[in-house]
Structures are given as C-alpha cells and as structure tokens.
C-alpha atoms as a printed R data frame, in Angstrom:
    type eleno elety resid chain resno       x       y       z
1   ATOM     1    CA   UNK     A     1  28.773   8.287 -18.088
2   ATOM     2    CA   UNK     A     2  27.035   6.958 -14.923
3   ATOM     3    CA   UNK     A     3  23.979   8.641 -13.170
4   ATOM     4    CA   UNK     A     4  23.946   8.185  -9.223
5   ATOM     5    CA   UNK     A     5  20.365   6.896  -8.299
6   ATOM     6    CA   UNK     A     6  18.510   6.741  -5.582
7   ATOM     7    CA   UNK     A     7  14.908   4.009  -5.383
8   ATOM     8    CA   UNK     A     8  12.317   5.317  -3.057
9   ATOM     9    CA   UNK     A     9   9.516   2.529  -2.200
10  ATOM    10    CA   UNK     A    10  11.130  -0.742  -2.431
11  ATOM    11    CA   UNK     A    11   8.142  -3.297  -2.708
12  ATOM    12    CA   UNK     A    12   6.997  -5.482  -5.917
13  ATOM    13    CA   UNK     A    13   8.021  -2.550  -8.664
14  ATOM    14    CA   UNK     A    14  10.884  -1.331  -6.748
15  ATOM    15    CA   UNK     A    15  12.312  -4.287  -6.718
16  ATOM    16    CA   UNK     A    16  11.874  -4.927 -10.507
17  ATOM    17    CA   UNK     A    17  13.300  -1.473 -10.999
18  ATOM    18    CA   UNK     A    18  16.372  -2.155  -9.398
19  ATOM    19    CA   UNK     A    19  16.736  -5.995 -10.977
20  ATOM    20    CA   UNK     A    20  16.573  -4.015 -14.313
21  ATOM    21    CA   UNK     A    21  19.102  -0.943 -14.027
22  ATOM    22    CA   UNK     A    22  20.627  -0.595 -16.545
23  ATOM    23    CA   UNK     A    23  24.278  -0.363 -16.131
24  ATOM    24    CA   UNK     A    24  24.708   2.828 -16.954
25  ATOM    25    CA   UNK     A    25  22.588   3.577 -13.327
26  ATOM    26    CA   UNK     A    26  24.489   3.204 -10.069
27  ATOM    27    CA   UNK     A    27  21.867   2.516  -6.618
28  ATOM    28    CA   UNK     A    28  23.952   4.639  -4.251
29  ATOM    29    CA   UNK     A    29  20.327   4.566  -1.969
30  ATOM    30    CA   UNK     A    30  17.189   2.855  -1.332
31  ATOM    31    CA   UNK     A    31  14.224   4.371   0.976
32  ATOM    32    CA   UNK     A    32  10.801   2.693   2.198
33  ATOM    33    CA   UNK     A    33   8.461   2.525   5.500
34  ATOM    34    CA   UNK     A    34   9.777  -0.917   5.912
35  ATOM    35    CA   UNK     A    35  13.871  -1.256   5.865
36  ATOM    36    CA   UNK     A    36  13.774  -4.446   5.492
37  ATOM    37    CA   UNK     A    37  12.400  -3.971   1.986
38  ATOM    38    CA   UNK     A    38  15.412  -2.329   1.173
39  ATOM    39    CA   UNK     A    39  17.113  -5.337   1.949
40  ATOM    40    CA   UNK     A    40  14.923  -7.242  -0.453
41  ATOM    41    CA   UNK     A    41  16.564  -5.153  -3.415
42  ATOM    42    CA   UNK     A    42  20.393  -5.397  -1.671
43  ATOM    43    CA   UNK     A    43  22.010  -6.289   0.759
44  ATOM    44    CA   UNK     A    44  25.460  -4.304  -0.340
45  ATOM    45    CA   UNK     A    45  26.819  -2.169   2.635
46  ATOM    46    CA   UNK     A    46  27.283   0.558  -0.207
47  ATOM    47    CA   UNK     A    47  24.102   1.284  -0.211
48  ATOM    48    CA   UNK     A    48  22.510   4.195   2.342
49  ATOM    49    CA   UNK     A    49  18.889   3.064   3.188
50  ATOM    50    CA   UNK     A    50  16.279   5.376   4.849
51  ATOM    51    CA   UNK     A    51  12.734   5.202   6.592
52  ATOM    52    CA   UNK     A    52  12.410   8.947   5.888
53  ATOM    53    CA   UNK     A    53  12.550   9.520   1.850
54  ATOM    54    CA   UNK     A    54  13.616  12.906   1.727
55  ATOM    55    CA   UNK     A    55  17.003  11.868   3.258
56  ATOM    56    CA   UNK     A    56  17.644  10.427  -0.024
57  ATOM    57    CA   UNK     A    57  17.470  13.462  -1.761
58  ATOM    58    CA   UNK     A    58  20.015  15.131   1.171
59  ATOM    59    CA   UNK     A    59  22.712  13.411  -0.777
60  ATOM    60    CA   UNK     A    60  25.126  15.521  -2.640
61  ATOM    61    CA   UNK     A    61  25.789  13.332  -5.301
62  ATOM    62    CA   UNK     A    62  22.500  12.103  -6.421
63  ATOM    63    CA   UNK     A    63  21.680  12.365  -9.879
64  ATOM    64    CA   UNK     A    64  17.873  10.730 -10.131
65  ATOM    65    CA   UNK     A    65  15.445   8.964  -8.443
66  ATOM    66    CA   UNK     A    66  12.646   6.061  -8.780
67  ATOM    67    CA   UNK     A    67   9.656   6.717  -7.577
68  ATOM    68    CA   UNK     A    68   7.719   3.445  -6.940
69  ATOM    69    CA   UNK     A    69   5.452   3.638  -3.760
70  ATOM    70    CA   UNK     A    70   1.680   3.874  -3.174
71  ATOM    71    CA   UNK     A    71  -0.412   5.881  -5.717
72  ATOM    72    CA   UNK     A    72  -1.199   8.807  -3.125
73  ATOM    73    CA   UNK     A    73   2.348   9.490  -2.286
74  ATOM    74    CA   UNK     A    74   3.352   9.534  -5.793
75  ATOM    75    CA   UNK     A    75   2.678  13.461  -7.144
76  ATOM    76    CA   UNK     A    76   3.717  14.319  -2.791
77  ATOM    77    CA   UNK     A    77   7.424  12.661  -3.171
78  ATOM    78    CA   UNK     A    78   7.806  14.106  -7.240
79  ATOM    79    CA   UNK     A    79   6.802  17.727  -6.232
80  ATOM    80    CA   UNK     A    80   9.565  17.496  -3.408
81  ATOM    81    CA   UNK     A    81  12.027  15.983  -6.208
82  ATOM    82    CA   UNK     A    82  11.510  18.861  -9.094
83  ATOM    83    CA   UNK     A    83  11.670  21.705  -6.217
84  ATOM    84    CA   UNK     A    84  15.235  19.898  -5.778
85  ATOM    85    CA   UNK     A    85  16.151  19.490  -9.162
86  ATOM    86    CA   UNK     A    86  16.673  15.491  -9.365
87  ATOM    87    CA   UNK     A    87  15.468  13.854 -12.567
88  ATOM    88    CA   UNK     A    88  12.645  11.255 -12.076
89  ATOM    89    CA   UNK     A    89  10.917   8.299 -12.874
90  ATOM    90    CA   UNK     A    90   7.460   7.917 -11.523
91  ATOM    91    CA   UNK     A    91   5.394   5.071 -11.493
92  ATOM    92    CA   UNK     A    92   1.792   5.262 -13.044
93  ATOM    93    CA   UNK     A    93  -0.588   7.346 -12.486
94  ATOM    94    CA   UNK     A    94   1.902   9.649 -11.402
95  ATOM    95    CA   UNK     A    95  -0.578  10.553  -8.845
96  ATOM    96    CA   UNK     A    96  -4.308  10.544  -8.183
97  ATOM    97    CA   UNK     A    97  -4.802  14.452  -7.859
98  ATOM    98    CA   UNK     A    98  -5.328  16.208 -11.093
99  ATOM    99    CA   UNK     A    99  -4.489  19.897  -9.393
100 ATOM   100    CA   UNK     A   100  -1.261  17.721  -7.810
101 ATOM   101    CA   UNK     A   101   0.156  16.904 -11.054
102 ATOM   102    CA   UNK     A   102  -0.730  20.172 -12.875
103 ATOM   103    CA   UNK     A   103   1.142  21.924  -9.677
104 ATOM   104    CA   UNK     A   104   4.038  19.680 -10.431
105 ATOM   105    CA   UNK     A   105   3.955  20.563 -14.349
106 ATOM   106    CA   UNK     A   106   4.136  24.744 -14.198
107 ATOM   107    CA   UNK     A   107   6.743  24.011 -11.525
108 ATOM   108    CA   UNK     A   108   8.847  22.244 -14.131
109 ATOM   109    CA   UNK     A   109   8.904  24.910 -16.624
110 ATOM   110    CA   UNK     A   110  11.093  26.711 -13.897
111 ATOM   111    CA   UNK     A   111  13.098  23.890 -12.630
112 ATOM   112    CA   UNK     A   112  12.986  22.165 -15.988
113 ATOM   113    CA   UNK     A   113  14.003  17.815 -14.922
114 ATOM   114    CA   UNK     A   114  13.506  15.317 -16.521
115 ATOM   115    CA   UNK     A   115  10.348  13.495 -15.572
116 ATOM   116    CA   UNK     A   116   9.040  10.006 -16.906
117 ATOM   117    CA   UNK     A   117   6.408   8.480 -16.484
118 ATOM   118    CA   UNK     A   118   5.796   4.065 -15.962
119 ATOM   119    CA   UNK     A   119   3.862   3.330 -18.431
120 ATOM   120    CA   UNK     A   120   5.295  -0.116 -18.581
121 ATOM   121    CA   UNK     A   121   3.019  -1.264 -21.233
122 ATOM   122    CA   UNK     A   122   4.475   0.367 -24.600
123 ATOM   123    CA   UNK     A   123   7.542  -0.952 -24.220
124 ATOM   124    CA   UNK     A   124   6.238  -4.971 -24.495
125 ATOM   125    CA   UNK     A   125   7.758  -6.642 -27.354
126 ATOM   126    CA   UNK     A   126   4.372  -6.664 -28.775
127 ATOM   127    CA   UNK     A   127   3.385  -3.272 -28.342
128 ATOM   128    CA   UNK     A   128   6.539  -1.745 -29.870
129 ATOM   129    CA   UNK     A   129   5.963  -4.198 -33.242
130 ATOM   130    CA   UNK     A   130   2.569  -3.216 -33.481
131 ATOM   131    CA   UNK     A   131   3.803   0.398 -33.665
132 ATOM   132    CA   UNK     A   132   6.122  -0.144 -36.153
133 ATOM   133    CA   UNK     A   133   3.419  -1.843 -38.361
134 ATOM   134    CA   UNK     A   134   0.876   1.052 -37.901
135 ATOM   135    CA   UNK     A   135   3.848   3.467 -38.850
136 ATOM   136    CA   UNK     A   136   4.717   1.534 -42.199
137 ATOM   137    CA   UNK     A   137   0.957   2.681 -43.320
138 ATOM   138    CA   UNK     A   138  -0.061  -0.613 -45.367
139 ATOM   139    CA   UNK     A   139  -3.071  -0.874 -42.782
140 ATOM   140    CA   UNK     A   140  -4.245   2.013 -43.546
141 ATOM   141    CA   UNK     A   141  -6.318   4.237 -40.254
142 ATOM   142    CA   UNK     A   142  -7.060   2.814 -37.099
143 ATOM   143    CA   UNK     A   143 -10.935   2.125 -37.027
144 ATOM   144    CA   UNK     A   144 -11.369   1.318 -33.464
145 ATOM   145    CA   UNK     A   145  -9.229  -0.147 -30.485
146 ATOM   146    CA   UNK     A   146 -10.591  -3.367 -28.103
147 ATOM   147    CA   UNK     A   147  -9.201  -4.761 -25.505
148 ATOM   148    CA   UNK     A   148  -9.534  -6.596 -22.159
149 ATOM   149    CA   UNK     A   149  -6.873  -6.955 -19.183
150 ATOM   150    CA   UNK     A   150  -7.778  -9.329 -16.565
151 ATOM   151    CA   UNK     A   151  -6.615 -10.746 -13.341
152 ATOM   152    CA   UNK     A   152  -7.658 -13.451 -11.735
153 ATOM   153    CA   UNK     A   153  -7.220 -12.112  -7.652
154 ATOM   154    CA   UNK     A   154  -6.403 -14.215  -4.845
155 ATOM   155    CA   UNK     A   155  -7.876 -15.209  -1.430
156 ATOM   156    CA   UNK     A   156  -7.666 -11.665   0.496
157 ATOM   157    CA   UNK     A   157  -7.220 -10.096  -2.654
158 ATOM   158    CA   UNK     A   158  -9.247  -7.059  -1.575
159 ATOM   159    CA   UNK     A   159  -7.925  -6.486   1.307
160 ATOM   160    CA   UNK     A   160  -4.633  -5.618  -0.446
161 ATOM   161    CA   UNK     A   161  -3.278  -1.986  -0.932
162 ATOM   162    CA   UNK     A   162  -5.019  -1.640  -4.374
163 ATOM   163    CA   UNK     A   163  -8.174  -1.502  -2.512
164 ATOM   164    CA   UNK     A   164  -7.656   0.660  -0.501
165 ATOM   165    CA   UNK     A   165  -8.709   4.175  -0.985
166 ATOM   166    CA   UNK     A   166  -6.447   6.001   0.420
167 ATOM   167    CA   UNK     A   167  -3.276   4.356  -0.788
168 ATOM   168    CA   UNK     A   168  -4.986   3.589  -4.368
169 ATOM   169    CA   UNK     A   169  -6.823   6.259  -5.039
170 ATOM   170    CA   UNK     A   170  -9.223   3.692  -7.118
171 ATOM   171    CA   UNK     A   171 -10.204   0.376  -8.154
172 ATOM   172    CA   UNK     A   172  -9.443  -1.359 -11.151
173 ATOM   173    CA   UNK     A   173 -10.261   1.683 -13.008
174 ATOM   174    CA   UNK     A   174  -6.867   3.442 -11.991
175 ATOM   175    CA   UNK     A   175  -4.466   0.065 -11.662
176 ATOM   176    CA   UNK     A   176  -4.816  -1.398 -14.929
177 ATOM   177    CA   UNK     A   177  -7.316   0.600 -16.585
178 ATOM   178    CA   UNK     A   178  -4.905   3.130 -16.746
179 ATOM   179    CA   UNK     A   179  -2.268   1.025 -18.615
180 ATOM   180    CA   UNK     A   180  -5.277   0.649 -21.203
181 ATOM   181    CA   UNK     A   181  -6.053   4.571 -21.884
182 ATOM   182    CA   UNK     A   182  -2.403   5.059 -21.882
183 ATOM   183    CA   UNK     A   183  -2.208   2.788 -24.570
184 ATOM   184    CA   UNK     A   184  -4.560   3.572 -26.429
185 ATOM   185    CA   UNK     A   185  -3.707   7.069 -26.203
186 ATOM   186    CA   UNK     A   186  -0.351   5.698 -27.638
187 ATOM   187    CA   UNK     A   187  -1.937   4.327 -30.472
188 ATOM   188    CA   UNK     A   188  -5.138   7.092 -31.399
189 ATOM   189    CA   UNK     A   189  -4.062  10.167 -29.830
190 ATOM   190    CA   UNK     A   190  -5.978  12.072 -27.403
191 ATOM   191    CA   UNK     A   191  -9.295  10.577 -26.091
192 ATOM   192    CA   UNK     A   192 -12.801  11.962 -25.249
193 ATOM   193    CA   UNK     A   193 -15.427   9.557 -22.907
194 ATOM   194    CA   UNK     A   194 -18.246   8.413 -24.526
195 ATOM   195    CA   UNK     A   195 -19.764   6.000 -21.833
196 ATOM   196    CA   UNK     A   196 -18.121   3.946 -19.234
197 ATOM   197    CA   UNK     A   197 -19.032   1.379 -16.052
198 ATOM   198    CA   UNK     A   198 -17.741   0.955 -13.326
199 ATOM   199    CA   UNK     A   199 -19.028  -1.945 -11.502
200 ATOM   200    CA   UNK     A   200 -18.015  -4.120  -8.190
201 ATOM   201    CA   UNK     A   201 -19.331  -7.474  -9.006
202 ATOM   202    CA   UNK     A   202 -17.504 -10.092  -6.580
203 ATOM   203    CA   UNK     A   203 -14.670  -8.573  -4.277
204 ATOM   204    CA   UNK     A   204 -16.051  -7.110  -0.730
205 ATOM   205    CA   UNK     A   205 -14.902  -3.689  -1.092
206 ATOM   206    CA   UNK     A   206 -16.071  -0.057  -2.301
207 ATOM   207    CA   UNK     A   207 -13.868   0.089  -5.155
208 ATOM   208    CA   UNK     A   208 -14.578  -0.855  -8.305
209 ATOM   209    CA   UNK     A   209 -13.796  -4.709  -9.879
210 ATOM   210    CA   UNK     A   210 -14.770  -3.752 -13.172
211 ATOM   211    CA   UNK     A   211 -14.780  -1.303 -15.448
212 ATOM   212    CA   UNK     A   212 -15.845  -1.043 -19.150
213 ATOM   213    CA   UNK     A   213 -14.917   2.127 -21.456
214 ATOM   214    CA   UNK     A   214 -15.885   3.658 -24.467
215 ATOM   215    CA   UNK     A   215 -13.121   6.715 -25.763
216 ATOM   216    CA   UNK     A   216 -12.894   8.361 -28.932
217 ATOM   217    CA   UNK     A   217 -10.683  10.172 -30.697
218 ATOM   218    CA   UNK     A   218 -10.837  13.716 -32.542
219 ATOM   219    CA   UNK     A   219 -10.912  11.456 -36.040
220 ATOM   220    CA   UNK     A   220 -13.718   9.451 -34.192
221 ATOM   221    CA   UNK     A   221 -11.859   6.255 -33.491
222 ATOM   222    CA   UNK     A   222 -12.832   4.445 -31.075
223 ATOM   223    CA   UNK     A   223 -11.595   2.152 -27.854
224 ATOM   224    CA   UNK     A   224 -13.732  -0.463 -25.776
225 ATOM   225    CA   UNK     A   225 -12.080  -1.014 -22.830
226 ATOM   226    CA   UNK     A   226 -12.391  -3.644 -20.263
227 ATOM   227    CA   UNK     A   227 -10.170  -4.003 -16.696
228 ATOM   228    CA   UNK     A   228 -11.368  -6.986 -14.545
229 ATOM   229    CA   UNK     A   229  -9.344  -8.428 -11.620
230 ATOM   230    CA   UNK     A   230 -12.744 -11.001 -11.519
231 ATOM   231    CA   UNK     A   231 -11.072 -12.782 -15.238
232 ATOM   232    CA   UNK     A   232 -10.310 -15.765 -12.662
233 ATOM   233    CA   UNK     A   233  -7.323 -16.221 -15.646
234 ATOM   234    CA   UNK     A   234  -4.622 -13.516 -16.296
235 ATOM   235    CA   UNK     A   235  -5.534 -12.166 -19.543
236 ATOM   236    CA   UNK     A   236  -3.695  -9.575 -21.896
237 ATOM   237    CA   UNK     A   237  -5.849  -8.946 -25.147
238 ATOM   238    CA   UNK     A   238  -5.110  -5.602 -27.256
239 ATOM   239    CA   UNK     A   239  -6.732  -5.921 -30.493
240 ATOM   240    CA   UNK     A   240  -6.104  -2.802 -33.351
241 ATOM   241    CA   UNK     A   241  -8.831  -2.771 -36.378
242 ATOM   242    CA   UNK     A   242  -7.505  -0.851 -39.328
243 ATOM   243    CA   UNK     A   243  -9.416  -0.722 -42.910
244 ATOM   244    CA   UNK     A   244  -7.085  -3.158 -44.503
245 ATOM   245    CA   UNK     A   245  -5.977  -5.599 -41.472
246 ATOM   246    CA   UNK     A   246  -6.346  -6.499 -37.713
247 ATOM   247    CA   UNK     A   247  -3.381  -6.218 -35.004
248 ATOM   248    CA   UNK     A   248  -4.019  -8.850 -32.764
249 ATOM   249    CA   UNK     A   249  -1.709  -8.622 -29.329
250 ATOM   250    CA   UNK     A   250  -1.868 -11.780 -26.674
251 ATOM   251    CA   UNK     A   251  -0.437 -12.099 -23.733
252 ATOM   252    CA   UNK     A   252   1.869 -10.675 -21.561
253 ATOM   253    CA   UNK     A   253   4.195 -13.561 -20.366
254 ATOM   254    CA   UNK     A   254   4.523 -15.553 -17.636
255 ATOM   255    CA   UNK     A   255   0.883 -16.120 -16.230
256 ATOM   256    CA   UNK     A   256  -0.706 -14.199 -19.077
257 ATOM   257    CA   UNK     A   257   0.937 -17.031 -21.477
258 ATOM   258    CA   UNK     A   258   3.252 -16.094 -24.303
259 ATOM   259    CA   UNK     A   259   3.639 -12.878 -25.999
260 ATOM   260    CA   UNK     A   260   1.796 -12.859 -29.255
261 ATOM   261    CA   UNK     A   261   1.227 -10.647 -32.257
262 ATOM   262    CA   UNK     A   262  -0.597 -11.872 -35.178
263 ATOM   263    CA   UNK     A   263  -1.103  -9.959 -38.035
264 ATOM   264    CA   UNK     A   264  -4.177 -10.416 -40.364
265 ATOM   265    CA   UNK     A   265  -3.696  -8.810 -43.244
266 ATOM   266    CA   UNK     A   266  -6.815  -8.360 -45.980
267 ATOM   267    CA   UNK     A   267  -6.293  -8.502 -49.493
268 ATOM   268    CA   UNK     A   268  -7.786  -7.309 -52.281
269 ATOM   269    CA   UNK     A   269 -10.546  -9.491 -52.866
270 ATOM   270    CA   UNK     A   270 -11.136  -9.431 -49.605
271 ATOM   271    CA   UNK     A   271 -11.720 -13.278 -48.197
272 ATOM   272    CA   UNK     A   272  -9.678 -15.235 -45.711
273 ATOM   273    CA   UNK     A   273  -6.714 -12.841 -44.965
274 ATOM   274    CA   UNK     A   274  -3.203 -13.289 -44.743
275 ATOM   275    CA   UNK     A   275  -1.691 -13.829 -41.701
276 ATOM   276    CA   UNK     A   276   1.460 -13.725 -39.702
277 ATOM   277    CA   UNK     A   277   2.884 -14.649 -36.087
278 ATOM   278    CA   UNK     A   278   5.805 -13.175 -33.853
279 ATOM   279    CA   UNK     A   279   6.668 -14.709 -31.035
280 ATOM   280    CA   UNK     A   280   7.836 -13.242 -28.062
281 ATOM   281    CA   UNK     A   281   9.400 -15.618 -25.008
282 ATOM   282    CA   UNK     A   282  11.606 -12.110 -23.542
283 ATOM   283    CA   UNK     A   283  10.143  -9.287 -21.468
284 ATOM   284    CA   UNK     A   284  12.486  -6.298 -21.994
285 ATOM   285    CA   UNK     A   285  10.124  -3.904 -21.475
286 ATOM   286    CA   UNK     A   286  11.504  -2.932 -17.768
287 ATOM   287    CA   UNK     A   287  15.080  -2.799 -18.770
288 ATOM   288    CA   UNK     A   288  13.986  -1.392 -21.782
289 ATOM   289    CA   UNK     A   289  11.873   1.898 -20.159
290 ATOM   290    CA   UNK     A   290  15.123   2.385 -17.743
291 ATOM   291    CA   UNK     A   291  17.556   2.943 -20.434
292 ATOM   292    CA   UNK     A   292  14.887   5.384 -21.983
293 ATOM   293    CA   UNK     A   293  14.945   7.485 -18.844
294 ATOM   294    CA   UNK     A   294  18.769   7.029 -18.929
295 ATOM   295    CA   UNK     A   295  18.813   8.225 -22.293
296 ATOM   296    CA   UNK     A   296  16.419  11.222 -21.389
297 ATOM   297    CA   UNK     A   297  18.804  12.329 -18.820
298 ATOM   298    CA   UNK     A   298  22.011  12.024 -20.654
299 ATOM   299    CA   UNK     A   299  20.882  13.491 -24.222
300 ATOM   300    CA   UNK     A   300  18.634  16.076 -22.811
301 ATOM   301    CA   UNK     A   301  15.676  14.484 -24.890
302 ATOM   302    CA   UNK     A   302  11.910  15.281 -23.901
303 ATOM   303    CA   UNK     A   303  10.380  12.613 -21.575
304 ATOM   304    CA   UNK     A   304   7.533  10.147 -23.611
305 ATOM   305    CA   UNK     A   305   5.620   9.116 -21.704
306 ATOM   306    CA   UNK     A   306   5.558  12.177 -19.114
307 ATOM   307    CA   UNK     A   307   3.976  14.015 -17.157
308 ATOM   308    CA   UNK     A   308   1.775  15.863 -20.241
309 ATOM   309    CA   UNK     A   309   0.811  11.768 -20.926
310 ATOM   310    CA   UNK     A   310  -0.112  11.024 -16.993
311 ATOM   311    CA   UNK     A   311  -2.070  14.372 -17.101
312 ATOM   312    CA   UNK     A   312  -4.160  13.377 -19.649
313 ATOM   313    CA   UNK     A   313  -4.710  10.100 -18.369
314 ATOM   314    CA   UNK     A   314  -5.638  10.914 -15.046
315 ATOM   315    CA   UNK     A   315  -8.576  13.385 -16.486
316 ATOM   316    CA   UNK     A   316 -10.065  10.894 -18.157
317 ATOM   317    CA   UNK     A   317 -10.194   8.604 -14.913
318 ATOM   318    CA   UNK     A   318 -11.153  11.147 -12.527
319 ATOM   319    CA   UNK     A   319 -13.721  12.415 -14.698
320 ATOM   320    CA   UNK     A   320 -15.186   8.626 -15.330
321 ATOM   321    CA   UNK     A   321 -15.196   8.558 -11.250
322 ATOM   322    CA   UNK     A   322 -17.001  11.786 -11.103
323 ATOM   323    CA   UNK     A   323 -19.448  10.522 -13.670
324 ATOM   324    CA   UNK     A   324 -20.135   6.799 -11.667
C-alpha cells in the first residue's frame, strides 16, 4: 500500500528525505520559503509546490508529511498537522518550546497520528550493532557513556542559520548535542543533569560553540558529553563502558571517516582483551528511519523515537540553558 506524502522545508534534510523515500512513499507535494528549493528535490510536473505550507495540507489525498525546516517552526507546522489529522515526521528537536511540544502531546491523545521523531543517529549501522550487543547481556551493565561529536565549521560558519537565535533556538547545545542525549537516552534510559558547560570559545556569536555534559541515570550511570563545531576535524566518537567490555563506535562516514565498531571484550583473567571489528562503508540510516515511519503508519505501531523521546530531550536542554 502507498502513503501520499507531502515534504515541507526543502533545504539540506529535505532533500535527503526525499533522496531516501522509500518506495512505499509517493511525494505528491513539496513546500518551502524559497520555490526554487523545491526544485532542488524535483523537478517532476507531478508534483504541487507551495510558498505557503499549509496549502499542502489542503490536499485531499494526503496521507503524511515531513517536517524538515528551521527549529522554531518545527512544534508551529506539527501542531497545525495533528489538529488535521496527517501522520508526521519531524525533524529534531521537534521544537525548542517545552509548553509547544507538551501542547502538541495532550492534543494527540484526541487526534491520536502518528508522530516520529529524527533522531537520525540510532539508526547508524553502528549504533543499531551496538544495541544488539548490549541486548545479548555478555557485557554485563552499562557503567558510564563518553562521547564527543565535532565539526570542524567553515569561513562564515556563524553566520549560518544554526546561529541564529531565532531560527535555532541554540547553539551547539541543541544541533548536535541533542543527537548525543538522545542517544544516550537510547542506551541508559532516562537522564538527570549533574553539571554541564556551555562555552563560546572561537565563533563570533552569542550562542554557544561548546558544550560539555554530565547525565545520569536512575541506576547512576553516567554520560560525559561533548558537542564542538571548534573540532577543526569532523569527529563521531560514542564510547559504551560495561563491567565486562568496552563498545567503541567511530565515525560516521564520509568526512567523519569510516563507520567503526570495535568490540573489546575482557576475559576472565582480566589482561589484554579480546577484540573485534565491523566495518561499515553504507549509511542506511535515512532510508532506514523512513521505512520505520512507513511502518508506523501502516501497522498502527507506537512511534520510537517520538514525541515522549523529543520531550524529554528538550527538558534536559532547556533546563542546561536556564542553568548557563
């Protein structure tokens, strides 16, 4: 069975959205402040594009939509879709308004879509493996979480959208911080803050470059956290301690190198452990998350990650901005 969609913000992620539809999706429209985005994506007459993004959701026969613009107008467009009824997929954060999203959640109970959330991350080659191994329990309990996701920025680099308040919403705390908590979340359940810092080191701007976390969980796990776009070299590192071996995850692809998971597992007599490499030279992970939300839709199965996951997430960054 195919599900009419509709994309709405056609920039960067839009346009990775659409290059990984699965086939079970049909684009019957495309919306964004700059039609000639839309153009980027497609340039079949099929396809009805708009300036105006609630004419997409005029059309009778649209099943769901992408969400994929600016973090402020995230939780604004989603509200509009749920009081219409369309299934969605929202980029991450979801939005930057804890009262927005919570507004958007106790109107679900009534309207009752599906919602998911982009959480790109857990759906890496890497990230998916390392679940499976934590599942099998031979590593016994998570002890603590570290990790550090860099980017290396470019000339103008701050005067890009990301920082920008008021399409942001943050600095690095919110853009790829985020991704970190979520995973981590993914990984050790809900978190608590212990300490964090948020710091702007090198990029001319009032946002944050940097910011370093400490979380915990309710078992009193821990993750240290680090988001940099000062790393000068894109850099993926997700590390997992457990009391009888070490997840190690590198990379992301492309400019973050090869997709790596090594496993080091101890033995016995303690001592140098064993260890073990996978390889990963494909990204799925977009084509992957689509056929999720597909899958959501079409099997009426509950959204993971969504909007409960962005909730959380989203306290724990507004309450580290409130705090710095």
């Amino acid at each position: 069975m195919k599900l009419n969609i509709g994309i709405i913000g056609c920039g960067l992620i839009g346009n990775k959205r659409f290059k990984n539809l699965p086939k079970n999706f049909n684009l019957i429209a495309c919306s964004d402040i700059d039609l000639n985005n839309t153009l980027k994506l497609t340039t079949s007459k099929k396809i009805k594009r708009f300036k105006n993004w609630k004419k997409v959701f005029e059309l009778k026969n649209l099943d769901a939509v992408i969400i994929s613009t600016y973090h402020t107008s995230l939780s604004k467009i989603l509200y509009y879709a749920v009081k219409k009824k369309i299934n969605s997929f929202v980029e991450k954060p979801a939005g930057t308004k804890i009262d927005s999203l919570l507004k958007i959640i106790n109107l679900n109970k009534k309207k009752k879509i599906k919602i998911r959330v982009g959480f790109n991350h857990r759906f890496h080659p890497s990230i998916i493996k390392a679940k499976n191994l934590i599942k099998k329990g031979d590593l016994g309990k998570i002890m603590y979480i570290r990790s550090s996701y860099g980017h290396g920025g470019r000339l103008g680099y701050n005067k890009e959208w990301r920082f920008k308040y008021n399409l942001s919403g943050g600095g690095e705390l919110i853009d790829k911080g985020s991704h970190l908590i979520d995973l981590c979340q993914y990984f050790l359940g809900d978190l608590k803050i212990i300490s964090s810092d948020l710091n702007t080191f090198f990029w001319k701007t009032k946002l944050e470059d940097n910011c370093f976390l400490l979380l915990k969980n309710k078992n009193s796990s821990r993750a240290f956290l680090h988001s940099s776009c000062t790393e000068w070299k894109n850099k993926f590192i997700f590390e997992i301690f457990c009391k009888y071996g070490k997840i190690e995850i590198n990379g992301l692809g492309k400019s973050y190198g090869i997709e790596k998971l090594i496993l080091y597992k101890m033995k016995k007599k303690m001592g140098k452990p064993s260890v073990k490499t996978w390889s990963f030279k494909r990204d799925n992970s977009w084509k992957v998350e689509m056929i999720e939300f597909y899958k959501d839709i079409r099997f009426n199965r509950k959204c993971k990650p969504g909007l409960l996951e962005a909730y959380k997430n989203l306290n724990i960054i507004k309450k580290i901005y409130k705090s710095n």
